[in-house]
N, CA, C and O of each residue as an XYZ file, in Angstrom:
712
protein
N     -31.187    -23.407     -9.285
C     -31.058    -24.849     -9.180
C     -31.023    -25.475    -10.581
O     -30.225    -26.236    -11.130
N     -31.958    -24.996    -10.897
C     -32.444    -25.561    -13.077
C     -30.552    -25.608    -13.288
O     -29.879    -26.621    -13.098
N     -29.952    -24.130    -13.753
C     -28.755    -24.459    -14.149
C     -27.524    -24.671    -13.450
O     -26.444    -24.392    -13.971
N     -27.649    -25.257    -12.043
C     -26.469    -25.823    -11.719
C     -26.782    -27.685    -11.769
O     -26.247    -28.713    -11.353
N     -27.957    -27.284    -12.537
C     -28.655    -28.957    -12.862
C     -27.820    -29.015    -14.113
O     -26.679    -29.475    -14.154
N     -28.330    -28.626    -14.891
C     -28.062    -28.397    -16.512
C     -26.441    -28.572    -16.840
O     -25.783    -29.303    -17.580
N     -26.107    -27.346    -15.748
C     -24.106    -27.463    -16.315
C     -23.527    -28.756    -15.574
O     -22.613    -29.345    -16.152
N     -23.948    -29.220    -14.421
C     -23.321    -30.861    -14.367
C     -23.677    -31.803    -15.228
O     -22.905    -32.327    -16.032
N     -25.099    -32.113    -15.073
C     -25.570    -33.050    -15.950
C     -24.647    -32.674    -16.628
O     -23.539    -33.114    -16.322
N     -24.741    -31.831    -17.667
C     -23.924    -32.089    -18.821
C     -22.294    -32.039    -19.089
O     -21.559    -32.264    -20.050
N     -22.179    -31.748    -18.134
C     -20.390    -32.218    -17.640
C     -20.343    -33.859    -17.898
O     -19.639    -34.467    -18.704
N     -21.381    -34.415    -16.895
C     -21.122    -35.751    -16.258
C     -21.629    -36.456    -18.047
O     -20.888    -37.192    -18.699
N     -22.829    -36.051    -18.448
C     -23.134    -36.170    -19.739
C     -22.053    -36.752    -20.748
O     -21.911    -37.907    -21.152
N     -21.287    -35.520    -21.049
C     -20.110    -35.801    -21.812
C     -18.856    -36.523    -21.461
O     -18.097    -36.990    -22.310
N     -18.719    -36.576    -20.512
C     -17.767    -37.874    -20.235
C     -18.542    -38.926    -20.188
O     -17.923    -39.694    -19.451
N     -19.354    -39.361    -20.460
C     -19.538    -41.046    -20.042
C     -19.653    -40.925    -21.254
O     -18.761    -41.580    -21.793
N     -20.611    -40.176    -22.343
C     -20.493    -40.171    -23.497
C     -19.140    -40.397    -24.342
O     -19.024    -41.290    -25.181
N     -18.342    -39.665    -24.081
C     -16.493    -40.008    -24.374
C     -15.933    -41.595    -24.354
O     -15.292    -42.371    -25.063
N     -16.562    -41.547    -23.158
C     -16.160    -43.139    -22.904
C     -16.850    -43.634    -23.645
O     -16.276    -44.636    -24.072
N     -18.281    -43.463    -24.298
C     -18.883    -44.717    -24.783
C     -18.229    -44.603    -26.065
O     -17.908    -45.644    -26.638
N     -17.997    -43.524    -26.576
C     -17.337    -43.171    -28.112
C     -16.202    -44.464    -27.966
O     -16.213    -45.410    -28.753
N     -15.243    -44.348    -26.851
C     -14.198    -44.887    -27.075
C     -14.310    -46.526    -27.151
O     -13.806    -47.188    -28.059
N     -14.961    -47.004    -26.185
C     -15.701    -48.570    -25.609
C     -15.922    -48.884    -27.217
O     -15.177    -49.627    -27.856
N     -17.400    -48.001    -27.924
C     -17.701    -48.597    -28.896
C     -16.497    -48.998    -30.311
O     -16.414    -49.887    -31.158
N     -15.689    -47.730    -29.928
C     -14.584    -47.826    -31.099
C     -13.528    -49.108    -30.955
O     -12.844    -49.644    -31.827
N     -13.619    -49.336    -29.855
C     -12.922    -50.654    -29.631
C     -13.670    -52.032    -29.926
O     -13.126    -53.047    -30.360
N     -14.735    -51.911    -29.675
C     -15.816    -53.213    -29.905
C     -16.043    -52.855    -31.740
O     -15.982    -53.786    -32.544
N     -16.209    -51.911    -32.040
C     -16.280    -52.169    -33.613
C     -14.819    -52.284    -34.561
O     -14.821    -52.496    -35.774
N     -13.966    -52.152    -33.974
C     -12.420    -52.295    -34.553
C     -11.738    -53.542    -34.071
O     -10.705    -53.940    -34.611
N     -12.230    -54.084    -33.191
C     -11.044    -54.823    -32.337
C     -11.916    -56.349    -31.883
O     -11.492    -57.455    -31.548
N     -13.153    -55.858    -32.037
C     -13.661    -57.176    -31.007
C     -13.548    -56.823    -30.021
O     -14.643    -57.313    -29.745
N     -13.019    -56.072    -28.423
C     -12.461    -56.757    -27.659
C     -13.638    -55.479    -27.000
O     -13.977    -54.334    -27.300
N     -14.127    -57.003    -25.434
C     -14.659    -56.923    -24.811
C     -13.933    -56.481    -23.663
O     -14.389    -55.729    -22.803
N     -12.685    -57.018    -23.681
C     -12.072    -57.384    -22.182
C     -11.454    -55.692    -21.550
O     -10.535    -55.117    -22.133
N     -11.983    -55.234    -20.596
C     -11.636    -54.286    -20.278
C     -12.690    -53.335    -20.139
O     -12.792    -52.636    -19.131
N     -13.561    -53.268    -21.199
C     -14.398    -52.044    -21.409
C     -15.424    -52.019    -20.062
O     -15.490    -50.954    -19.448
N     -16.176    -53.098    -19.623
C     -16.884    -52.755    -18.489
C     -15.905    -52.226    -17.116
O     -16.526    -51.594    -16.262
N     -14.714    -52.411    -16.922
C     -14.115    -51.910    -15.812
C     -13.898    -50.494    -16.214
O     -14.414    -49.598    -15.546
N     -13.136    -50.216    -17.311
C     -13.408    -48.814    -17.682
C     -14.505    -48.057    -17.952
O     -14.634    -46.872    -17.642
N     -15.150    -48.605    -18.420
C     -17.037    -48.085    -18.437
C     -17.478    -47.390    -16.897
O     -17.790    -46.252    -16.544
N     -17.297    -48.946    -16.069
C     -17.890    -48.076    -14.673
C     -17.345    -47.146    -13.803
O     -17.838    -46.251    -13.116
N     -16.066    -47.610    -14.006
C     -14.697    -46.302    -13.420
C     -14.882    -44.532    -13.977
O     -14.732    -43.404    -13.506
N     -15.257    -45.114    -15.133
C     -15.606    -43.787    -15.811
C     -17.096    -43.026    -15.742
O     -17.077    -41.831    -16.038
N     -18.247    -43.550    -15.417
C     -19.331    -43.373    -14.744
C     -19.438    -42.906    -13.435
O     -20.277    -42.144    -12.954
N     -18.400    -43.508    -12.875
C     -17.858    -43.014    -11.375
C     -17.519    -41.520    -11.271
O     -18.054    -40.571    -10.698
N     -16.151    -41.706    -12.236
C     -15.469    -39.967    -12.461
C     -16.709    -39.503    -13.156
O     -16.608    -38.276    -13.140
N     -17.832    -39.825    -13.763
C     -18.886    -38.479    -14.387
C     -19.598    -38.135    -13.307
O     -19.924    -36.970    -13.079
N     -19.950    -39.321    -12.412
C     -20.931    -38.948    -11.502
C     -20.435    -38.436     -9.895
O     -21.067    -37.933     -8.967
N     -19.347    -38.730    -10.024
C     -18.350    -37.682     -9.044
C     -18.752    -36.199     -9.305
O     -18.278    -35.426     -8.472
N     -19.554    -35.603    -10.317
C     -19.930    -34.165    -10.343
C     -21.346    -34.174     -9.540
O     -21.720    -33.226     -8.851
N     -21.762    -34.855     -9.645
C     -23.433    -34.904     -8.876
C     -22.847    -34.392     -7.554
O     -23.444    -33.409     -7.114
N     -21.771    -34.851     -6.787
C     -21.482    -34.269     -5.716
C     -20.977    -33.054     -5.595
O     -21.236    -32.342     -4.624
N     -20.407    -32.786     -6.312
C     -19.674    -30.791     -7.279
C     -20.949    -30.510     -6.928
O     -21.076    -30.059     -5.790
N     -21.951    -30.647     -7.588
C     -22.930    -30.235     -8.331
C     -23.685    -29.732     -6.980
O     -23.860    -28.538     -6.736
N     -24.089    -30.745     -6.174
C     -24.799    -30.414     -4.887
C     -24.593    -29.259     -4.024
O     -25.328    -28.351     -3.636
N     -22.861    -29.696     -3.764
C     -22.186    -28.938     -3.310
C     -22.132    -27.461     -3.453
O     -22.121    -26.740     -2.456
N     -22.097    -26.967     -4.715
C     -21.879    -25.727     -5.301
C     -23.626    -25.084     -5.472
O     -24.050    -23.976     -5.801
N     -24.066    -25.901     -5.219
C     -25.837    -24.962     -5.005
C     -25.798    -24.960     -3.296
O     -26.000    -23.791     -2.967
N     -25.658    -25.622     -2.346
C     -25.769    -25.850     -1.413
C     -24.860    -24.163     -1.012
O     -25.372    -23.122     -0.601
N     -23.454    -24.440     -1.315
C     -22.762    -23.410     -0.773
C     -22.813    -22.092     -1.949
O     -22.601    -20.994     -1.435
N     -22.914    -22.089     -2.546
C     -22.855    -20.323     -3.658
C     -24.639    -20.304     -3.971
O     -24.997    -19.392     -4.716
N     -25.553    -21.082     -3.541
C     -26.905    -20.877     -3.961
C     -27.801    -20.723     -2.706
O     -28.764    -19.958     -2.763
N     -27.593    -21.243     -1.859
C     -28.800    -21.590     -1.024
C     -28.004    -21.534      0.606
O     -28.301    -22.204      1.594
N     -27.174    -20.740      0.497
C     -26.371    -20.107      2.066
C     -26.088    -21.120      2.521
O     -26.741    -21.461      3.507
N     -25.200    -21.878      2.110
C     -24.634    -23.274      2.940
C     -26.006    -24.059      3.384
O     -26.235    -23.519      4.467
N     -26.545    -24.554      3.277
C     -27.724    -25.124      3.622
C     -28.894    -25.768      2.443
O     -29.477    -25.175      1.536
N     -28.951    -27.007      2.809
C     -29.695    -28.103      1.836
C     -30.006    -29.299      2.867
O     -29.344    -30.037      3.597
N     -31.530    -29.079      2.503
C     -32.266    -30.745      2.567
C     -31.755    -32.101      2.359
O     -30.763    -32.256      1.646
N     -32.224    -32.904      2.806
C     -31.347    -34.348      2.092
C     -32.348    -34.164      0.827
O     -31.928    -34.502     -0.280
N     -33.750    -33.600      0.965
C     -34.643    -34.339     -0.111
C     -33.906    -33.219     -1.647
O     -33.629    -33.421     -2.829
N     -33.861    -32.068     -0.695
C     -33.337    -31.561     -2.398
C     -31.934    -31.839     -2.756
O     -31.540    -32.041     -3.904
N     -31.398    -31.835     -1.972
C     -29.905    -32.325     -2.500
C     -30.403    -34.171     -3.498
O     -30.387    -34.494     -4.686
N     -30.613    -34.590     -2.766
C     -30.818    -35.808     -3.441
C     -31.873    -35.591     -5.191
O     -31.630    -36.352     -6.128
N     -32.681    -34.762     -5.282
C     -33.179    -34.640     -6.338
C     -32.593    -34.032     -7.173
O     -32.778    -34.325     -8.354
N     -31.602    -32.874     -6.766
C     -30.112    -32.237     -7.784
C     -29.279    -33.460     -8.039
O     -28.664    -33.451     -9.105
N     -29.143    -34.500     -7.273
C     -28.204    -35.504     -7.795
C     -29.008    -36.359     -8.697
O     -28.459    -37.056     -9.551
N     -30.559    -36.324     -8.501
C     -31.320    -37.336     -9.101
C     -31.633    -36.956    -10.743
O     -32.104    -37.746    -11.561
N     -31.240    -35.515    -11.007
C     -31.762    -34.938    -12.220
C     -30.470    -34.863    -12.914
O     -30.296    -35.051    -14.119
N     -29.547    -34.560    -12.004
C     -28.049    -35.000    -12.659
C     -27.810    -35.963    -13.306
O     -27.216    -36.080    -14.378
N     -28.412    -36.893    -12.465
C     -27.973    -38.784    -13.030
C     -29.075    -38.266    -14.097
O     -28.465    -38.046    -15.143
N     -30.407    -37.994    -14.250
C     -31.385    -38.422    -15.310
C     -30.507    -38.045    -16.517
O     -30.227    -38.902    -17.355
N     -29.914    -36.329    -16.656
C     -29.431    -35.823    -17.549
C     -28.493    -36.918    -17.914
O     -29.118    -37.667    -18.664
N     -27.356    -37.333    -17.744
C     -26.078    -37.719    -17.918
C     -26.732    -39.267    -18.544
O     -26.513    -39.750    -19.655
N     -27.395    -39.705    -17.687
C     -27.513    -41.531    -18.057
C     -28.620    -40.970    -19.601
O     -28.365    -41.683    -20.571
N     -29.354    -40.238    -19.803
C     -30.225    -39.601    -21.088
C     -29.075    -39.475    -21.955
O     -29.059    -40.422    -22.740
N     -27.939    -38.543    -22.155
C     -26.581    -38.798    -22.899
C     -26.345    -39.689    -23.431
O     -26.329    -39.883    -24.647
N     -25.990    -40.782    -22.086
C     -25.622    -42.050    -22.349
C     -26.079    -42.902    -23.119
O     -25.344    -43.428    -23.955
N     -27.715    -43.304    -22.978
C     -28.389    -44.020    -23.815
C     -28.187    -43.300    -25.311
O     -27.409    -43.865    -26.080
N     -28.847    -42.092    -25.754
C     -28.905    -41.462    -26.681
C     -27.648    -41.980    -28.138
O     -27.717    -42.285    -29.328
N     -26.235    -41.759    -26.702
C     -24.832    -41.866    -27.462
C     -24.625    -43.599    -28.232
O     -24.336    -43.976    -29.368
N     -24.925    -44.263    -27.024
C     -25.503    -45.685    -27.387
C     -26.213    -45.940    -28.505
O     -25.597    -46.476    -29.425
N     -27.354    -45.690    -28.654
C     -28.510    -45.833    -29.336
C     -27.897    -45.277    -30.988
O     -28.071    -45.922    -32.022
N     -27.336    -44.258    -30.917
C     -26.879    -43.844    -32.183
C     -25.337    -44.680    -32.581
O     -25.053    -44.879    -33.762
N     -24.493    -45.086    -31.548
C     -23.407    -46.204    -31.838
C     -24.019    -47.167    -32.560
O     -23.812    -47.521    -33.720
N     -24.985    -47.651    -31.559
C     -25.334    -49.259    -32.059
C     -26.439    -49.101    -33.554
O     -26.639    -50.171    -34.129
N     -26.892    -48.277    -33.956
C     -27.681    -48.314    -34.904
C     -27.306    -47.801    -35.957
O     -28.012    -47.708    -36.961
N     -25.859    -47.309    -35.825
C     -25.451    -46.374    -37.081
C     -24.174    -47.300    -37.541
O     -24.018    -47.772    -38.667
N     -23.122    -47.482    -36.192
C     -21.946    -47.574    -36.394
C     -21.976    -48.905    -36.277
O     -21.302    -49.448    -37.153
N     -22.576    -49.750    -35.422
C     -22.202    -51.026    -35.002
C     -23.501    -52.125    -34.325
O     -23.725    -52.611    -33.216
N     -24.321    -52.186    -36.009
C     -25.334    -53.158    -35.433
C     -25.503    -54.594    -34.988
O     -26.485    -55.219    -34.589
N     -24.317    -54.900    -35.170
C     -24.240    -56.355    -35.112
C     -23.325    -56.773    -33.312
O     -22.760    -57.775    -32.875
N     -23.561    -55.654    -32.858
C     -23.184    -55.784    -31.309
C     -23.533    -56.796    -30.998
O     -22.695    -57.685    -31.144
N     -24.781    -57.169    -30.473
C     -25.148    -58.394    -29.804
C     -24.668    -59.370    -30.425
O     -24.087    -60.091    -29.614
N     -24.588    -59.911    -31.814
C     -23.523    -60.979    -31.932
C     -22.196    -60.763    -31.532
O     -21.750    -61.867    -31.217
N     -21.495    -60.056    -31.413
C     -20.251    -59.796    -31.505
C     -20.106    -60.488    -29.666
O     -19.467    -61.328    -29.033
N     -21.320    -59.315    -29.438
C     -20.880    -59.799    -27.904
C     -21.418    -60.938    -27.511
O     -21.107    -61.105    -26.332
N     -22.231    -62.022    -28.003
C     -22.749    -63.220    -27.955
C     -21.474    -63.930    -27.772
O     -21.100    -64.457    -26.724
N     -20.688    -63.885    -29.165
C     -19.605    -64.184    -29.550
C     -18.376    -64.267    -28.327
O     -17.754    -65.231    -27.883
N     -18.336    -62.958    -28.039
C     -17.331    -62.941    -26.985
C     -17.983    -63.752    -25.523
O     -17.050    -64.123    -24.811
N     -18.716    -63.934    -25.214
C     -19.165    -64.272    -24.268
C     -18.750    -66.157    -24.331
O     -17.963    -66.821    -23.655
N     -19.852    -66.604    -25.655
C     -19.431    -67.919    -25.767
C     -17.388    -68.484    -25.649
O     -16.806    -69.307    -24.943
N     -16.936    -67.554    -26.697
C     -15.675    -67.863    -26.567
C     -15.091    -67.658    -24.968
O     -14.230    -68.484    -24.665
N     -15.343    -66.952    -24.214
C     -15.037    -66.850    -22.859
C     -15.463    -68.386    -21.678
O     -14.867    -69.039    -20.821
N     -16.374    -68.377    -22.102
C     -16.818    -69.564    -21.565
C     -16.368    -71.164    -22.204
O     -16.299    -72.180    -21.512
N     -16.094    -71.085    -23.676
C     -15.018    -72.092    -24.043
C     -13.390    -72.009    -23.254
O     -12.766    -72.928    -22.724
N     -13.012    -70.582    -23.409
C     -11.825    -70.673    -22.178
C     -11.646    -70.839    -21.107
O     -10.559    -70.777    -20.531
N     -12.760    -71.097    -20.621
C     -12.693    -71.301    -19.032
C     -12.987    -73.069    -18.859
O     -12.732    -73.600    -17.779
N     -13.331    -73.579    -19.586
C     -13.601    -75.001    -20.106
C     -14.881    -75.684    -19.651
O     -15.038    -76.715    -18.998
N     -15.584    -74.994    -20.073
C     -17.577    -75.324    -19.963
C     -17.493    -76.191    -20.565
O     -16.742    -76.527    -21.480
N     -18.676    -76.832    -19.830
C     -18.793    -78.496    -20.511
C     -19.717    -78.047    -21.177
O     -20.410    -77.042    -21.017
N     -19.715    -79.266    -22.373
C     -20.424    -78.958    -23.724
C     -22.173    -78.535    -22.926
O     -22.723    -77.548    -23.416
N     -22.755    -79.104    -22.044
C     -24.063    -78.589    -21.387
C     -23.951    -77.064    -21.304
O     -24.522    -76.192    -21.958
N     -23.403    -77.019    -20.701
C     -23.073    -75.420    -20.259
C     -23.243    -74.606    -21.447
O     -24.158    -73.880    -21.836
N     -21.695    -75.044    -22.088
C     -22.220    -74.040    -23.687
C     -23.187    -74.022    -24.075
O     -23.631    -72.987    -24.571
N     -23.932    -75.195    -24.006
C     -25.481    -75.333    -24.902
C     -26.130    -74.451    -24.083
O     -26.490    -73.424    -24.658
N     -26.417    -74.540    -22.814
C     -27.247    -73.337    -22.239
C     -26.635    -72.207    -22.193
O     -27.305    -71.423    -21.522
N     -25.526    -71.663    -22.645
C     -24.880    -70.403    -22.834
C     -25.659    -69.726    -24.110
O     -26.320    -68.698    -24.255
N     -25.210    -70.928    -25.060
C     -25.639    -70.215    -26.488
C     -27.100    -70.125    -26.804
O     -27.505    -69.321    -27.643
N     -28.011    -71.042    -26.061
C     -29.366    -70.706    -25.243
C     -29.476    -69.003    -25.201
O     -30.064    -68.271    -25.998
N     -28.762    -68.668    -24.081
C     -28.974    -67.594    -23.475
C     -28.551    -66.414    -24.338
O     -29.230    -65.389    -24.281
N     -27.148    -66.488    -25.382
C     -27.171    -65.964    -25.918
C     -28.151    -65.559    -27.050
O     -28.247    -64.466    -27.609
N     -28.693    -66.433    -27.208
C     -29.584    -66.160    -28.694
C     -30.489    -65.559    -28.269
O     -30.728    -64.522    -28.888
N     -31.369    -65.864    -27.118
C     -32.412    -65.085    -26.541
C     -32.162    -63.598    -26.557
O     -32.977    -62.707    -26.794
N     -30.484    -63.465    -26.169
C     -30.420    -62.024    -25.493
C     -29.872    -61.517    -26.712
O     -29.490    -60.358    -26.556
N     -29.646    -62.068    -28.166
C     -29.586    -61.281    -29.809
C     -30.620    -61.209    -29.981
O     -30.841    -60.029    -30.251
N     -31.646    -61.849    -30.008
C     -33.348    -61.800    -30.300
C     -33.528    -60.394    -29.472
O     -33.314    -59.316    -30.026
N     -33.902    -60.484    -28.222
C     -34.165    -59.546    -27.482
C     -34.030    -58.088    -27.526
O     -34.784    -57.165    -27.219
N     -31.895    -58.211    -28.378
C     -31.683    -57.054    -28.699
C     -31.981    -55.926    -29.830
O     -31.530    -54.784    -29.918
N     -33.139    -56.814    -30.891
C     -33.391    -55.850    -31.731
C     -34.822    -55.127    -31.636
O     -35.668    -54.705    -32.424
N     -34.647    -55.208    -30.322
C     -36.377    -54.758    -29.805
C     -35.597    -52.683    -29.403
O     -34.748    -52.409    -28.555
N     -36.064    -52.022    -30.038
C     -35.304    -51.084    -29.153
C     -35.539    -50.550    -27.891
O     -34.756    -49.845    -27.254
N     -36.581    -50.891    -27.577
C     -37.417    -50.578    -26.422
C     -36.495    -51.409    -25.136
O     -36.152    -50.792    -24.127
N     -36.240    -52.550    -25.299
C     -35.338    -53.127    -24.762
C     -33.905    -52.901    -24.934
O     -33.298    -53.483    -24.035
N     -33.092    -52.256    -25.770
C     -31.899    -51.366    -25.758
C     -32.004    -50.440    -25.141
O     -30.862    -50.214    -24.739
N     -32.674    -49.675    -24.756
C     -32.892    -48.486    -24.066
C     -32.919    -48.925    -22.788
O     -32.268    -48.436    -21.864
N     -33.798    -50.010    -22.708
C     -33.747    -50.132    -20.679
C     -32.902    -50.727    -20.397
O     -32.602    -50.435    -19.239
N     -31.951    -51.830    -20.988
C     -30.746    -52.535    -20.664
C     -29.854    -51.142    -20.666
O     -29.085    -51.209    -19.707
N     -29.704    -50.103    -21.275
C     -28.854    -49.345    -21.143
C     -28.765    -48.496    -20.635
O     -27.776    -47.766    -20.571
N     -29.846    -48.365    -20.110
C     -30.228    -47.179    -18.068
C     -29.972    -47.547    -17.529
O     -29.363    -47.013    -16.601
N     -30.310    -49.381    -17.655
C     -30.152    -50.613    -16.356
C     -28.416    -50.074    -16.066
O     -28.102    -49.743    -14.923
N     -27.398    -50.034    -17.180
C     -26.349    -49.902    -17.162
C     -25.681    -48.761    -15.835
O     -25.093    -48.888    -14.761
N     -26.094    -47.872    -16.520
C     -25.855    -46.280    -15.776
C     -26.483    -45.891    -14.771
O     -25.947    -45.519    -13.727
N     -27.944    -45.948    -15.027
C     -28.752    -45.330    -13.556
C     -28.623    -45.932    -12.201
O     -29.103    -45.405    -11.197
N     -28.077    -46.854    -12.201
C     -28.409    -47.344    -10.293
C     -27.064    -46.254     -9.915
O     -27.179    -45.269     -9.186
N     -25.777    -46.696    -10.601
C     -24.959    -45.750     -9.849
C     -25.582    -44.571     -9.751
O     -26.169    -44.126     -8.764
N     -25.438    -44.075    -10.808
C     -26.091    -42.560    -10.260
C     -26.822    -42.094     -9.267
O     -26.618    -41.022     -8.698
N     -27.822    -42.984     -8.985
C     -28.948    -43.420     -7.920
C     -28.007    -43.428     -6.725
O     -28.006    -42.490     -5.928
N     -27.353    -44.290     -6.619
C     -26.627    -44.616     -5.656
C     -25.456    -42.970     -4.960
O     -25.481    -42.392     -3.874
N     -24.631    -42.752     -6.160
C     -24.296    -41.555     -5.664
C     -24.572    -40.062     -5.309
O     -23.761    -39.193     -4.988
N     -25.758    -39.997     -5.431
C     -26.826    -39.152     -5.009
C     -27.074    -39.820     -3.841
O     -26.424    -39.229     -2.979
N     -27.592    -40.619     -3.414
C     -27.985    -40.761     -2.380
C     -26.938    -40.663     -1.534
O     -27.276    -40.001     -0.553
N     -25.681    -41.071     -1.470
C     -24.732    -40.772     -1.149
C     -24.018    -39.569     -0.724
O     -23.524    -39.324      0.377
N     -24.047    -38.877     -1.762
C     -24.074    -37.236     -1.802
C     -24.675    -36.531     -1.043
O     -24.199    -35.604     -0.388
N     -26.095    -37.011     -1.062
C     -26.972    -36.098     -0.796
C     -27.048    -36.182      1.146
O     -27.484    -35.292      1.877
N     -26.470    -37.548      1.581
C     -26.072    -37.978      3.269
C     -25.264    -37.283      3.630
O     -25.342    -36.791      4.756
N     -23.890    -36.927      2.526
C     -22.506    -36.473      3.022
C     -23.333    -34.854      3.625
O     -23.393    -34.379      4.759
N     -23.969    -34.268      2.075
C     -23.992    -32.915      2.056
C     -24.989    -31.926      2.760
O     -24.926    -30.704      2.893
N     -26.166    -33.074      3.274
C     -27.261    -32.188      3.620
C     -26.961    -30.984      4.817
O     -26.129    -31.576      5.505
N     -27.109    -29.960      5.309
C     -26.385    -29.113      6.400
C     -28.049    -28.081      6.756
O     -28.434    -27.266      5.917
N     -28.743    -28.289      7.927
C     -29.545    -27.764      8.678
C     -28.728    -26.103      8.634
O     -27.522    -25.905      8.486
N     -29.814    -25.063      8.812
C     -29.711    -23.979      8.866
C     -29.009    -23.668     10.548
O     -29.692    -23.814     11.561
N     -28.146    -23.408     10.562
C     -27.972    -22.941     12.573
C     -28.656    -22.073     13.439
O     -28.655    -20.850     13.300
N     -29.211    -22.651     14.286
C     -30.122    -21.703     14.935
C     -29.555    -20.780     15.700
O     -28.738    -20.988     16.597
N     -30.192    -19.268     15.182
C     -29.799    -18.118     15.678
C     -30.225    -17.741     17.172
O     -31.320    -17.659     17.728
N     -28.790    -17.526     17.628
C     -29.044    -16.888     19.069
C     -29.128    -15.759     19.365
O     -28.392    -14.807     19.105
N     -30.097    -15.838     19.962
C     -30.466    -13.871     20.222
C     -29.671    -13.469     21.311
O     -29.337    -14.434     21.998
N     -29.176    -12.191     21.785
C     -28.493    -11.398     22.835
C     -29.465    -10.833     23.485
O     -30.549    -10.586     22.957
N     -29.180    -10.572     24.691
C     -30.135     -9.807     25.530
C     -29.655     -8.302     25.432
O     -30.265     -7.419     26.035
């Protein structure tokens, strides 16, 4: 179980990681916000689409076609831990090495978004309110870290549990012959 934990996680690991490489390379070159969360979660999707591989392939080559919901769900649950652990990690070293000034940037993009949509000057004021709180906030790292599980872990959560409904399969009870 340990390493059909280990080789997804870290399948699912390195792709979201990929993606964040790429997300961040765009937010530190380009500015541009627009896009990256739809590709972000699409791509969290395709990593965590292995949690179900993952189940699957202990269920059937490990454990004779047959799995619990509770353990299937905890192979998907250690999957997500591994992969969303990646994630933050990959994060944590983006934003502190390559690109510290994120939270303005994305303050930035946020306010300008909300000037395009044509917020009344109130609005902005409680926008840029909110923004400043959430640049303050962001140089706490303790709080980078949980905004950035907040990010990743529910799916994961979610497709495990998911997984773990599709895949669970009771042992068949053997009939004896007379």
């Amino acid at each position: 179980m340990k390493k059909t934990i280990l080789v997804f996680g870290l399948i699912a690991g390195f792709i979201v990681t990929a993606m964040m490489l790429y997300s961040a390379a765009m937010i530190a070159n380009h500015q541009d916000f627009k896009g990256n969360e739809v590709l972000g979660y699409t791509t969290m999707l395709v990593a965590f689409s292995f949690i179900f591989v993952g189940i699957k392939n202990f269920r059937d080559k490990h454990n004779l076609g047959v799995i619990s919901f509770g353990k299937a769900f905890r192979i998907g649950l250690y999957i997500t831990l591994i992969a969303s652990t990646m994630y933050v990690i990959s994060w944590l070293v983006e934003f502190y090495v390559f690109i510290p000034d994120f939270a303005e940037k994305y303050a930035a993009c946020v306010m300008d978004k909300a000037k395009s949509k044509g917020a009344t000057p109130a609005e902005l004021s409680e926008q840029a309110a909110n923004m400043a709180k959430f640049t303050q906030l962001y140089k706490n790292p303790l709080f980078v870290v949980l905004v950035t599980y907040a990010e990743i872990l529910p799916l994961g959560l979610l497709v495990s549990l998911i997984s773990a409904l599709f895949l669970k399969r009771k042992a068949k009870p053997q009939v004896e012959t007379a």
